[in-house]
N, C-alpha and C positions, 0 to 999 in steps of 0.2 A: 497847261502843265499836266493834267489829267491824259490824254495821249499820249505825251512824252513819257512819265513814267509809266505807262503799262508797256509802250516800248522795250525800256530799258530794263524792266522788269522780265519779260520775255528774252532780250537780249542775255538774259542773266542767264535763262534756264529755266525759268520760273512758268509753271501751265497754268494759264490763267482761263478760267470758261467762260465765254463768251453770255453766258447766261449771269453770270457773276457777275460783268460788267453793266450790264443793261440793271441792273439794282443799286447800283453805286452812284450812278447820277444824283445830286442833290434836288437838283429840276425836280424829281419824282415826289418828294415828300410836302406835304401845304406845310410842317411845320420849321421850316427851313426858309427865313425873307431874303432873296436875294436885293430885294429892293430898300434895305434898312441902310442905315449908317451904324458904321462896325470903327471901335476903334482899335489900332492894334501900330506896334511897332517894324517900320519895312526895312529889310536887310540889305546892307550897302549892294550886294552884287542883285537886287531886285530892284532896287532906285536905277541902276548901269543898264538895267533892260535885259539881265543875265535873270536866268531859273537859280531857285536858289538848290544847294544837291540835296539829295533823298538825305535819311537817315540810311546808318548802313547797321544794320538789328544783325547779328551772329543768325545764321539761319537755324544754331543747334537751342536758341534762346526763343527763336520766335513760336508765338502761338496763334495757333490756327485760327481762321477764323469763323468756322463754323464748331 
């Protein structure tokens, strides 16, 4: 899912820098278990094997993130 939307993201319009990316990784951080058990509720078009879609944030709303 993380490829897809930097994708579509780009597809937008959107410059993303590649230095940016290489930070975003959760792999990067020890406090982050990929290996726990998480509980959380999955969305019909995610059980279907579908991505579920982005949020769509107003770009005149969004803030930056540095």
């Amino acid at each position: 899912h993380y490829a897809t939307t930097v994708d579509q993201l780009q597809q937008e319009g959107m410059k993303i820098d590649p230095d940016d990316l290489s930070r975003a990784l959760p792999l990067l951080f020890s406090h982050i278990n990929m290996n726990g058990k998480y509980t959380f509720t999955i969305p019909k078009e995610v059980k279907n094997g579908e991505l579920r879609p982005l949020r769509d944030v107003p770009r005149d709303t969004a803030e930056p993130l540095s």
